[in-house]
N, C-alpha and C positions, 0 to 999 in steps of 0.2 A: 480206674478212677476217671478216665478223660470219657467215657461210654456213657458215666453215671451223670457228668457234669453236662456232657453235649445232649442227653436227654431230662434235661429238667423243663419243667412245663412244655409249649405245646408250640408250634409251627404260627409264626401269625402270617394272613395274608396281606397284599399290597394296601388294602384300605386299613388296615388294624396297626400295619406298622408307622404308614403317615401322620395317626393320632398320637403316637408313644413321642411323650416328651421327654429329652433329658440333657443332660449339664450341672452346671451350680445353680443353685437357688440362692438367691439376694434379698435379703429383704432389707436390706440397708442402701441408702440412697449415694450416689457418688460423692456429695457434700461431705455426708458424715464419713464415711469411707478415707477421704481426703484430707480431712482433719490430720491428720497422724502418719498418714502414710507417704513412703518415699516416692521421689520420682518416676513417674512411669507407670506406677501400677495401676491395673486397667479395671475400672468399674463398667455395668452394664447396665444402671438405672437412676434415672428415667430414660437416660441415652446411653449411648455407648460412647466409652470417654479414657479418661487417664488422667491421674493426677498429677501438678506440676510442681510438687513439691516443697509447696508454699503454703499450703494449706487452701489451693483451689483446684478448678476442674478445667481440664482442654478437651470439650466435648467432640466430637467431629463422627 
């Protein structure tokens, strides 16, 4: 099984792999994100941030 898995699609090279994007996708904004959620949890848009728990944003 680890033969069938390690040969799925194809070899990229140096320029093919610096386009592949990846992580979480957000389409929600740290505001709203914040709204609800507990201290500390960390949004990434429009900036990278975390919420204070209060229903705002500690951007940095």
């Amino acid at each position: 099984m680890k033969k069938s898995i390690l040969n799925l699609g194809k070899t990229l090279n140096k320029v093919e792999q610096k386009k592949v994007n990846g992580g979480m996708i957000s389409l929600l904004t740290c505001e709203s994100i914040c709204k609800n959620a507990k201290r500390g949890t960390r949004c990434y848009f429009p900036y990278q941030g975390a919420c204070d728990g209060r229903g705002g944003v500690v951007y940095y």
